[in-house]
VOTOR-482183 format. One line per field, with one value per residue: residue in one letter; x, y, z of N, C-alpha, C in turn. Coordinates in steps of 0.2 Angstrom, whole numbers, plus 5000, padded with zeros to 4 digits. Example, Ala and Ser with C-alpha at 12.3 -4.5 7.8 and 13.67 -1.06 7.14 Angstrom:
2
rodo	c(a, s);
n.c1	c(5066, 5064);
n.c2	c(4972, 4989);
n.c3	c(5039, 5035);
ca.c1	c(5062, 5068);
ca.c2	c(4978, 4995);
ca.c3	c(5039, 5036);
c.c1	c(5066, 5064);
c.c2	c(4984, 5000);
c.c3	c(5039, 5039);
This chain:
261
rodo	c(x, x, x, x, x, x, x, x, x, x, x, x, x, x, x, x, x, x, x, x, x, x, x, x, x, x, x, x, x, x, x, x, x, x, x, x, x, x, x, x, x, x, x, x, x, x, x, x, x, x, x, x, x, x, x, x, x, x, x, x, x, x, x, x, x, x, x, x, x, x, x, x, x, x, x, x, x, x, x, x, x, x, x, x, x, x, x, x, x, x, x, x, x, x, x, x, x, x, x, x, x, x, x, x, x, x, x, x, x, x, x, x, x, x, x, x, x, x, x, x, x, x, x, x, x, x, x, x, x, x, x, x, x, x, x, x, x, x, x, x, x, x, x, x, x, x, x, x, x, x, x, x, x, x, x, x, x, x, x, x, x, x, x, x, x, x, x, x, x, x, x, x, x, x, x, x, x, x, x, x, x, x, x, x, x, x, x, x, x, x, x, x, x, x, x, x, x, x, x, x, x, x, x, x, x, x, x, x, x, x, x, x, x, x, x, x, x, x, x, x, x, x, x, x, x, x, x, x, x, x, x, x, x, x, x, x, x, x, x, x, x, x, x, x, x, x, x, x, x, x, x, x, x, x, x, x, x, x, x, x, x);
n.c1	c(5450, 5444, 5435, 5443, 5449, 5436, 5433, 5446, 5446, 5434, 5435, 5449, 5442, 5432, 5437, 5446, 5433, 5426, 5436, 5438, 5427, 5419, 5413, 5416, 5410, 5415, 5425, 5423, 5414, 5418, 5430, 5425, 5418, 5430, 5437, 5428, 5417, 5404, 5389, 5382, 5370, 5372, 5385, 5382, 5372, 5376, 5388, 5381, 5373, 5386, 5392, 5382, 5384, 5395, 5392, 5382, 5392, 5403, 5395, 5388, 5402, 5404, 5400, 5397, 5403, 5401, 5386, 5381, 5362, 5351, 5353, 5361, 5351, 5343, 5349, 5349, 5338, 5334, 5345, 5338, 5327, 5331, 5340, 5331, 5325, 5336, 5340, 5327, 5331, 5340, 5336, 5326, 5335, 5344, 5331, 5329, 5338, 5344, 5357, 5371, 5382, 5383, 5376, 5388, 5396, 5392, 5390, 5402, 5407, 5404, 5409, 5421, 5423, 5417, 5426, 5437, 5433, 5432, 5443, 5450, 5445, 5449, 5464, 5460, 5454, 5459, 5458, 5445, 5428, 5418, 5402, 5389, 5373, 5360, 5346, 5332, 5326, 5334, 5344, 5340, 5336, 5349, 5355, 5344, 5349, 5362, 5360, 5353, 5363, 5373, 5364, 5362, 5374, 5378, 5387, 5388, 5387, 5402, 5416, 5410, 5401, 5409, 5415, 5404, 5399, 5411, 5409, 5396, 5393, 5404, 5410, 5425, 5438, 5435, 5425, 5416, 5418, 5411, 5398, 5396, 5395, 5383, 5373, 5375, 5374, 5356, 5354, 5357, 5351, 5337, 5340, 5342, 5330, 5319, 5323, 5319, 5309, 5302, 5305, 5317, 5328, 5344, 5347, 5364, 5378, 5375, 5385, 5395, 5388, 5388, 5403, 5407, 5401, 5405, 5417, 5414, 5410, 5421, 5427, 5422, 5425, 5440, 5442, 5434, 5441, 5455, 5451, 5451, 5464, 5470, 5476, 5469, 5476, 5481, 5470, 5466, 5477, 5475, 5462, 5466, 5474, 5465, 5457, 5465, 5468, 5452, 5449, 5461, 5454, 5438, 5441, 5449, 5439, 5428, 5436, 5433, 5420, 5416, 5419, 5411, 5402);
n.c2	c(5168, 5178, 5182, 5184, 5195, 5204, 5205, 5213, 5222, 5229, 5228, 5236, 5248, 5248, 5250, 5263, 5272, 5271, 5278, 5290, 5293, 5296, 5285, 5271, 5268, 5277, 5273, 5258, 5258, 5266, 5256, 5245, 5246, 5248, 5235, 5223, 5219, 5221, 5225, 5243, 5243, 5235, 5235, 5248, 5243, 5231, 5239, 5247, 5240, 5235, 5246, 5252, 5239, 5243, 5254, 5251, 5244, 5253, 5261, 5257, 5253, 5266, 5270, 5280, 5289, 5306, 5311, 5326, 5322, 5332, 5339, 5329, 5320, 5327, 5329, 5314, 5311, 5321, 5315, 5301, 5302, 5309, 5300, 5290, 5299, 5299, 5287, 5285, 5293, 5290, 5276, 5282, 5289, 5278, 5272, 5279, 5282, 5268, 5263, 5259, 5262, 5278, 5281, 5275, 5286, 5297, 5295, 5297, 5308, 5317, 5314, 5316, 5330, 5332, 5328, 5334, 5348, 5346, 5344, 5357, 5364, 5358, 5361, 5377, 5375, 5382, 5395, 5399, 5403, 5396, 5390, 5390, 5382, 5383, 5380, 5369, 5369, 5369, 5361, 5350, 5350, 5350, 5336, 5332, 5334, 5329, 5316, 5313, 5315, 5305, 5294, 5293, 5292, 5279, 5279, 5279, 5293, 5298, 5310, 5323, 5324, 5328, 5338, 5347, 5346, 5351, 5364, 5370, 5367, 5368, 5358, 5346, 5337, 5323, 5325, 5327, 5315, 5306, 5307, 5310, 5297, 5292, 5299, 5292, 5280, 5282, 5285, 5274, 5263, 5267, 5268, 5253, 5249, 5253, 5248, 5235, 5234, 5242, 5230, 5231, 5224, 5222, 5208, 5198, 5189, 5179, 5177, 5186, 5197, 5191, 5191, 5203, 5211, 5204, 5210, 5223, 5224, 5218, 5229, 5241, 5237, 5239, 5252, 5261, 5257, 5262, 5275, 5280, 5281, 5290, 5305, 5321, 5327, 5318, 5311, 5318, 5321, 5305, 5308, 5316, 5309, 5298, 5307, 5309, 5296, 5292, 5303, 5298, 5285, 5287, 5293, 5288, 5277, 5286, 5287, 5273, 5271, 5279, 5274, 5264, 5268);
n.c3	c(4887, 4882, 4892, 4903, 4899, 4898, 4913, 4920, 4913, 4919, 4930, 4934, 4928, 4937, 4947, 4948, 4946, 4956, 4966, 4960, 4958, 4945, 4942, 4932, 4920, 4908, 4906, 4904, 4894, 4880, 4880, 4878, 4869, 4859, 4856, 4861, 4851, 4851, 4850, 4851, 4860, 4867, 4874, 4882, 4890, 4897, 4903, 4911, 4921, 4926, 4932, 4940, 4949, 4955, 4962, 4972, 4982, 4984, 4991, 5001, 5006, 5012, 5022, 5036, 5031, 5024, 5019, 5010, 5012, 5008, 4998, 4989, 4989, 4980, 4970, 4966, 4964, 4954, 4944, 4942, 4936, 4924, 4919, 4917, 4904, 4897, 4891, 4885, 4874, 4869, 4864, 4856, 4846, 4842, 4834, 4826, 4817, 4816, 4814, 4819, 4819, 4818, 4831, 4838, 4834, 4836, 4851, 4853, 4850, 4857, 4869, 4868, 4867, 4880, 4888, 4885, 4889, 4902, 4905, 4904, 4913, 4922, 4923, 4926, 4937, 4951, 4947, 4947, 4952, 4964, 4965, 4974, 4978, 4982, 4982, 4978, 4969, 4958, 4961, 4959, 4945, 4939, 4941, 4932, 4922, 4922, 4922, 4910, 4901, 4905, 4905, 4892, 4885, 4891, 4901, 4914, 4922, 4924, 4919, 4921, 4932, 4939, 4940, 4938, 4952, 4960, 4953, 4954, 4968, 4977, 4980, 4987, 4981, 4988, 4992, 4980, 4976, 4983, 4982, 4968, 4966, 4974, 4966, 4954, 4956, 4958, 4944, 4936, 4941, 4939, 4924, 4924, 4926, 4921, 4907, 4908, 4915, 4901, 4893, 4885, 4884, 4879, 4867, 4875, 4881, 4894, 4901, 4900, 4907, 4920, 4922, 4921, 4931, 4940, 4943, 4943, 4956, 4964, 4960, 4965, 4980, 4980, 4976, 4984, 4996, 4993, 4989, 5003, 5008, 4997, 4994, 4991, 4982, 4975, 4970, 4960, 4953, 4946, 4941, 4931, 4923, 4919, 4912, 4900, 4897, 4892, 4879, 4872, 4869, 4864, 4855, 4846, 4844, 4837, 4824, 4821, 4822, 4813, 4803, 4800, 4792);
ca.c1	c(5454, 5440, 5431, 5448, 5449, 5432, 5433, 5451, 5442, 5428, 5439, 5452, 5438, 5427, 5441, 5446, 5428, 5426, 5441, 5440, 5420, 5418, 5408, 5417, 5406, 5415, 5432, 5420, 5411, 5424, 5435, 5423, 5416, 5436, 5439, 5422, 5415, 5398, 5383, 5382, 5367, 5374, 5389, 5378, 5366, 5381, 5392, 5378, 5372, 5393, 5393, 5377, 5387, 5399, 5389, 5381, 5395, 5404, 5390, 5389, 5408, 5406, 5394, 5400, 5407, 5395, 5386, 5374, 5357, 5345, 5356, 5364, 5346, 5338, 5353, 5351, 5331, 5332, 5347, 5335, 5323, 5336, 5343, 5326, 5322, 5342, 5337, 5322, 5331, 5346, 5333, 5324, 5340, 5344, 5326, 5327, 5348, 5345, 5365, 5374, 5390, 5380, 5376, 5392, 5399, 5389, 5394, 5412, 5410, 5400, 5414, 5428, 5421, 5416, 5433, 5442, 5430, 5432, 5451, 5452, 5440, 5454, 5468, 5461, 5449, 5461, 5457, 5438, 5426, 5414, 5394, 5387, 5367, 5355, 5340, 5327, 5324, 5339, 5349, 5334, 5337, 5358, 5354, 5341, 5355, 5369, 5356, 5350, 5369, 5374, 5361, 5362, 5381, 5381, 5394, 5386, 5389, 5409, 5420, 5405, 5398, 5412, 5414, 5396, 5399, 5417, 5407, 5390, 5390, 5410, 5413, 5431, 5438, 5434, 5413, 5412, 5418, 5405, 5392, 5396, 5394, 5378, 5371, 5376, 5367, 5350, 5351, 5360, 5346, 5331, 5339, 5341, 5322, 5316, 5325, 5317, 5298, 5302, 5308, 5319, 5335, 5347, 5352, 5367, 5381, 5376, 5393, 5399, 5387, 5393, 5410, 5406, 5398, 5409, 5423, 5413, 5410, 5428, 5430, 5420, 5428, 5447, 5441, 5433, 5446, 5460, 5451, 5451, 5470, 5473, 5475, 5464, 5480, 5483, 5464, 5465, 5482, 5474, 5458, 5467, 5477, 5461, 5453, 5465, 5466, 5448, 5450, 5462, 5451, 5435, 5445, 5451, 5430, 5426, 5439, 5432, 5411, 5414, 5422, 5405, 5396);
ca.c2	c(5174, 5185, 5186, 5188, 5203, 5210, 5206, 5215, 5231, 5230, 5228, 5242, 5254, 5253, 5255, 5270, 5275, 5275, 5282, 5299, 5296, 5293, 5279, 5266, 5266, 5280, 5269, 5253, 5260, 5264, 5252, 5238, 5251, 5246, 5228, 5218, 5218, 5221, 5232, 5250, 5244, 5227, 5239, 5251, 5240, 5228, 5244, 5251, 5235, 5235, 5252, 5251, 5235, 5245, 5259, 5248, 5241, 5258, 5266, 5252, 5254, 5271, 5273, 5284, 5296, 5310, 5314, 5329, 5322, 5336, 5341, 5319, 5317, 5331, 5329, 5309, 5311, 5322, 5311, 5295, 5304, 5310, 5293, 5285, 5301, 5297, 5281, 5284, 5298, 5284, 5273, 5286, 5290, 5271, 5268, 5285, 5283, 5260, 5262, 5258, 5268, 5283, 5282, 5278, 5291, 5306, 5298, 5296, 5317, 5321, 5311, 5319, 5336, 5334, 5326, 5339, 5354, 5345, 5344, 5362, 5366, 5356, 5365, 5384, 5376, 5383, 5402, 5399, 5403, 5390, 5393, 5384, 5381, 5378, 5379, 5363, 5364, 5370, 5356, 5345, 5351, 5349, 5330, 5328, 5336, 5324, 5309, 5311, 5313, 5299, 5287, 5292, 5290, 5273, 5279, 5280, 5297, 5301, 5316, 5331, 5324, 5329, 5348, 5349, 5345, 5355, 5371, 5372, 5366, 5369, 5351, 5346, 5331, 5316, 5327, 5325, 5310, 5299, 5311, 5309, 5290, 5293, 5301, 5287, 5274, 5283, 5286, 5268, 5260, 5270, 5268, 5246, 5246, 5257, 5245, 5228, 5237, 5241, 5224, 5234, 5224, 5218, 5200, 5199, 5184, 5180, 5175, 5192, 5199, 5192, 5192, 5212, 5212, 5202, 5213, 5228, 5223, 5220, 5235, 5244, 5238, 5240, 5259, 5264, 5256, 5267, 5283, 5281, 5281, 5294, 5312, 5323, 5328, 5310, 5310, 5323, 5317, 5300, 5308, 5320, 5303, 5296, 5313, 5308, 5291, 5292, 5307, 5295, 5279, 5291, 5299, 5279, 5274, 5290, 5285, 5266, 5271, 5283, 5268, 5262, 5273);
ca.c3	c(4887, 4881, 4897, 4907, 4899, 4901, 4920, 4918, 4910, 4922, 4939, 4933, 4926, 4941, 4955, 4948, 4946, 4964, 4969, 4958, 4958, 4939, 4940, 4928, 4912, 4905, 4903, 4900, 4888, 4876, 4876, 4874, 4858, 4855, 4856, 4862, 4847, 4855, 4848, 4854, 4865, 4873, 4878, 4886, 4896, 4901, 4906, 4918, 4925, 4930, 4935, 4945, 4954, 4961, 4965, 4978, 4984, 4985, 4996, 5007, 5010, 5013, 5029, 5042, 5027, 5027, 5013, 5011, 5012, 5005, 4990, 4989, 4986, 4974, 4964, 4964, 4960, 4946, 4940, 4939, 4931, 4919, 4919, 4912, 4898, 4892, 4890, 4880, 4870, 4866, 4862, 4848, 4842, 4836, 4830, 4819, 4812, 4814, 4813, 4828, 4817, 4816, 4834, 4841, 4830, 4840, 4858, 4853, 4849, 4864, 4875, 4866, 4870, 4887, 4891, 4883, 4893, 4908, 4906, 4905, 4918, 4928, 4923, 4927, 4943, 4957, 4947, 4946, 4957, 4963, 4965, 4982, 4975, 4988, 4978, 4978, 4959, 4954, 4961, 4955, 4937, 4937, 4943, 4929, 4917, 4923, 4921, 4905, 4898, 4907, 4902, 4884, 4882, 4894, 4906, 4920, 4926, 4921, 4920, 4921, 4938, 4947, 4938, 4943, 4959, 4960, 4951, 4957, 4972, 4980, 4986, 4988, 4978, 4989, 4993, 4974, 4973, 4985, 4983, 4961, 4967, 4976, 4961, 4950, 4959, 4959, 4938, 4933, 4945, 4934, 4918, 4922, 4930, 4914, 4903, 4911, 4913, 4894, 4888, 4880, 4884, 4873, 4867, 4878, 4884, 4902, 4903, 4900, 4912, 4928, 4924, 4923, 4938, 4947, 4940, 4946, 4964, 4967, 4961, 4972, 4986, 4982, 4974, 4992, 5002, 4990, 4991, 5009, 5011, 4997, 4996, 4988, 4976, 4973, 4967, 4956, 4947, 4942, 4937, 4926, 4917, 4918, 4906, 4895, 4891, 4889, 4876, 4865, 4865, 4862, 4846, 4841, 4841, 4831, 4819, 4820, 4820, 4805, 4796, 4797, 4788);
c.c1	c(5450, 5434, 5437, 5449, 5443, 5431, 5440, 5448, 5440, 5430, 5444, 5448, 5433, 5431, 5444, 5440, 5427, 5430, 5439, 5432, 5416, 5414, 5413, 5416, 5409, 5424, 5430, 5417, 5416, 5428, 5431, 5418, 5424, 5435, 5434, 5418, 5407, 5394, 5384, 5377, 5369, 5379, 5385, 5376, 5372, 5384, 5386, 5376, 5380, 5395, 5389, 5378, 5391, 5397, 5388, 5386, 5399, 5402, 5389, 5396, 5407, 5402, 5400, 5405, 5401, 5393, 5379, 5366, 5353, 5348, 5359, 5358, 5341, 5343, 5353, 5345, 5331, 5338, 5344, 5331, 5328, 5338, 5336, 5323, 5332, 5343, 5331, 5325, 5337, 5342, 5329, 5330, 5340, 5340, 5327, 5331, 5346, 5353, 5368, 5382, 5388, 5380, 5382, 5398, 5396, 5391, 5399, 5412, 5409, 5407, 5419, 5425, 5418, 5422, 5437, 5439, 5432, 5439, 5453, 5451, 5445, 5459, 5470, 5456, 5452, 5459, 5448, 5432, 5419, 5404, 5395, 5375, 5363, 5346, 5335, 5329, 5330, 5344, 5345, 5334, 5345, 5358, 5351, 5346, 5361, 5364, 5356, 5359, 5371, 5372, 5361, 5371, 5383, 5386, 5395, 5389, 5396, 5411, 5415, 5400, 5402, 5413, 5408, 5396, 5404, 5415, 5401, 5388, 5398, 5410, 5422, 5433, 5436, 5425, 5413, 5412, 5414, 5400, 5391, 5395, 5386, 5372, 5371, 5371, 5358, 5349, 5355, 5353, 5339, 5331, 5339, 5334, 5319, 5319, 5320, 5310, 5297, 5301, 5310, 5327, 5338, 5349, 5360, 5369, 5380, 5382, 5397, 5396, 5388, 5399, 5411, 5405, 5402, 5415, 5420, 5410, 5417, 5432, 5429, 5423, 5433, 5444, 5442, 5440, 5454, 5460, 5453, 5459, 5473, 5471, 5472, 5468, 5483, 5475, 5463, 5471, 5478, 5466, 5460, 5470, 5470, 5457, 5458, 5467, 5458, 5446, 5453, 5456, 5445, 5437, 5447, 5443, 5426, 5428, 5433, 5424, 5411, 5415, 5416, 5400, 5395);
c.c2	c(5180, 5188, 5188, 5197, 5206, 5210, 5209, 5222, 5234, 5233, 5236, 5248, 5256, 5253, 5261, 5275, 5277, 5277, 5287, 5297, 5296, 5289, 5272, 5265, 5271, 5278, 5264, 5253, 5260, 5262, 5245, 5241, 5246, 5240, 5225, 5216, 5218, 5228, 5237, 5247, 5240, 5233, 5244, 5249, 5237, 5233, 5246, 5246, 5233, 5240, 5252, 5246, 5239, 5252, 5258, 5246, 5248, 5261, 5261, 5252, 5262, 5272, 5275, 5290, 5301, 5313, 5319, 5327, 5325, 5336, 5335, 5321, 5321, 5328, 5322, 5308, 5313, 5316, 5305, 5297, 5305, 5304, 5291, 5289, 5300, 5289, 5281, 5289, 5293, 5280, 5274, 5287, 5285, 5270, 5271, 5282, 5274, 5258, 5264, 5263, 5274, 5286, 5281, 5282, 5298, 5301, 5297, 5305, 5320, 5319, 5315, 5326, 5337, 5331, 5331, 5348, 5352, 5345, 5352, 5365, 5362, 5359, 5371, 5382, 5379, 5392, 5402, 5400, 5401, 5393, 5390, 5383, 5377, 5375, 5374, 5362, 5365, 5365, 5350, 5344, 5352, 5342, 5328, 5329, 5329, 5316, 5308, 5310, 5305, 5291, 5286, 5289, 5284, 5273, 5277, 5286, 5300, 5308, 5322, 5331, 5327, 5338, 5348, 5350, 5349, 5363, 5375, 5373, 5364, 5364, 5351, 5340, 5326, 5318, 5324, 5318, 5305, 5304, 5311, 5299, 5288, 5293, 5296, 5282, 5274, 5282, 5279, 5265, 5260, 5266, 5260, 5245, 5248, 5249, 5238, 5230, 5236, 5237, 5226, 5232, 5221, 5212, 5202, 5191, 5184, 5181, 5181, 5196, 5198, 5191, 5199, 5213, 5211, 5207, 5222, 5229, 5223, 5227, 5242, 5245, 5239, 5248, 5263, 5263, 5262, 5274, 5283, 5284, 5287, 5300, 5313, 5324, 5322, 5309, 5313, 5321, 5312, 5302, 5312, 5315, 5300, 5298, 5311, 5302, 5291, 5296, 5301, 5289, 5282, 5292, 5292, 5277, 5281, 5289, 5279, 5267, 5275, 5279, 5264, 5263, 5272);
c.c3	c(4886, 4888, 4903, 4906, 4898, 4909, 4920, 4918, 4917, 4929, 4939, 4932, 4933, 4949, 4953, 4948, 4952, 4969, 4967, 4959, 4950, 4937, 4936, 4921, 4908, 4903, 4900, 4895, 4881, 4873, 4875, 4868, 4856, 4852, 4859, 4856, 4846, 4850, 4854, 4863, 4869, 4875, 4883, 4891, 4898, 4905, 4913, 4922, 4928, 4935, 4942, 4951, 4958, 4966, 4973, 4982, 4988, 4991, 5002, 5009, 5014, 5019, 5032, 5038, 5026, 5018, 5016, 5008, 5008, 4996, 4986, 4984, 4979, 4970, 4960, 4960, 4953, 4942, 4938, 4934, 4923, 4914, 4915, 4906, 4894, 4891, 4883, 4874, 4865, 4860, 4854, 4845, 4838, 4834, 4825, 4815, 4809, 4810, 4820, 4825, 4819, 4826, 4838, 4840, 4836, 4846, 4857, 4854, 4854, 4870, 4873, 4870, 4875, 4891, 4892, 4886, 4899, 4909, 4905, 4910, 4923, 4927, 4926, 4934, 4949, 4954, 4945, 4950, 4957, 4966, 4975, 4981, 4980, 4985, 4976, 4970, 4957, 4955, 4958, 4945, 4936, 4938, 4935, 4923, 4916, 4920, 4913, 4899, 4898, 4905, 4895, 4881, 4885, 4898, 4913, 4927, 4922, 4925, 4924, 4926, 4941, 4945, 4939, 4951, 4961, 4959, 4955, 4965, 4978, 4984, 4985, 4983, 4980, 4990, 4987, 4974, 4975, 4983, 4972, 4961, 4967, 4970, 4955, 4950, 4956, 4949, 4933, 4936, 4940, 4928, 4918, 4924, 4922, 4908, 4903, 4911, 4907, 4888, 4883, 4882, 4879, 4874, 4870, 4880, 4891, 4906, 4905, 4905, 4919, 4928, 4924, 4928, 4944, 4947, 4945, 4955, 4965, 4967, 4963, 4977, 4986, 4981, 4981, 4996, 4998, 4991, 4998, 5013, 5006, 4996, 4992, 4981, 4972, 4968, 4961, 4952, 4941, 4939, 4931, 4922, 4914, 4912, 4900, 4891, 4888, 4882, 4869, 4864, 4864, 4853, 4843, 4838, 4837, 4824, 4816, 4819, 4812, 4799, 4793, 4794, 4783);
């Protein structure tokens, strides 16, 4: 039963990931901090070795959809990089605090507060007026940005790729959405190679990790095949329910990490 419901999690969190573009790990994260009963890090490294599944999967259903190449690629480069120094910063965190409460106390706060930014940022985005950033370094350094969040809170990517991509760089919902895909890939990819160079992976049930996996391949391909049929305003709905279950189960695990203190 306990792996029904992590392949359960894995399949629903990462078809909505690559429908809205979200990636997956910032619902899988979460809620196996909830109910998995798993260290901060096995949920982390599970969660992106999940994430990272559909990524692939994703982009290979996607051919023939157009992604911008020059600005795709700074923003997916610096995100790896990013992706392997949020990695290494997660990493010093646990060795310094060696309380996994403490640590999933700060990402519980960071998630609430970039949930509840970005849930604004979606409310007032039709009276906001968007950049268009062409600049080599400057898209090279909002990548490395997104990366290192990402890699530090285990989500792989989330909410604050696509307001990047919505603010900076005046995509539409469905641009961000593959193009906050694209970008995921490159700094989940980094932060699992870092991790394996490292031998810094954690004790982990294999069990649990292919039934995530497989859970996040299927849900690659229903995601892509969903986006493909809905509307931009249909995307944008389920990403704003999306912003807010993540905000309660967030605010439930700061609850649940402080209790560990």
């Amino acid at each position: 039963m306990q792996f029904v419901l992590y392949f359960l999690v894995c399949l629903i969190a990462t078809t909505v990931g690559a429908i809205s573009g979200v990636g997956g790990g910032v619902v899988i994260k979460p809620v196996f901090d909830a109910v998995a009963g798993m260290s901060v890090s096995q949920v982390s490294f599970l969660s992106g070795c999940t994430v990272l599944a559909m990524t692939i999967v994703s982009l290979l259903r996607s051919r023939g959809e157009k992604i911008e190449l020059k600005r795709g690629t700074l923003l997916a480069v610096g995100g790896a990089v990013g992706g392997l120094l949020g990695k290494a910063v997660f990493d010093w965190v646990k060795s310094l605090t060696g309380n996994d409460g403490l640590v999933g106390v700060v990402q519980s706060v960071i998630m609430i507060l970039l949930t509840v930014g970005v849930g604004v940022y979606m409310a007032f985005r039709e009276k906001i007026p968007t950049k268009n950033v062409q600049n080599a370094v400057l898209c090279t350094l909002i990548g490395l940005a997104l990366g290192v969040m990402s890699a530090f809170l285990g989500i792989g990517g989330g909410p604050i790729n696509l307001v990047v991509l919505y603010y900076f760089f005046s995509m539409d919902t469905k641009q961000a959405a593959l193009h906050s895909i694209y970008v995921i890939f490159f700094s989940q990819a980094a932060s699992f190679v870092s991790s394996l160079a490292m031998q810094n992976v954690p004790a982990f049930d294999p069990v649990a990790l292919v039934v995530m996996v497989v859970g996040g391949v299927a849900g690659g391909f229903l995601g892509r095949a969903f986006n493909k049929k809905m509307s931009a305003r249909q995307v944008d709905v389920l990403f704003s329910v999306l912003l807010a279950v993540i905000t309660l189960i967030s605010v439930y695990n700061l609850v649940h990490y402080a209790s560990l203190l």
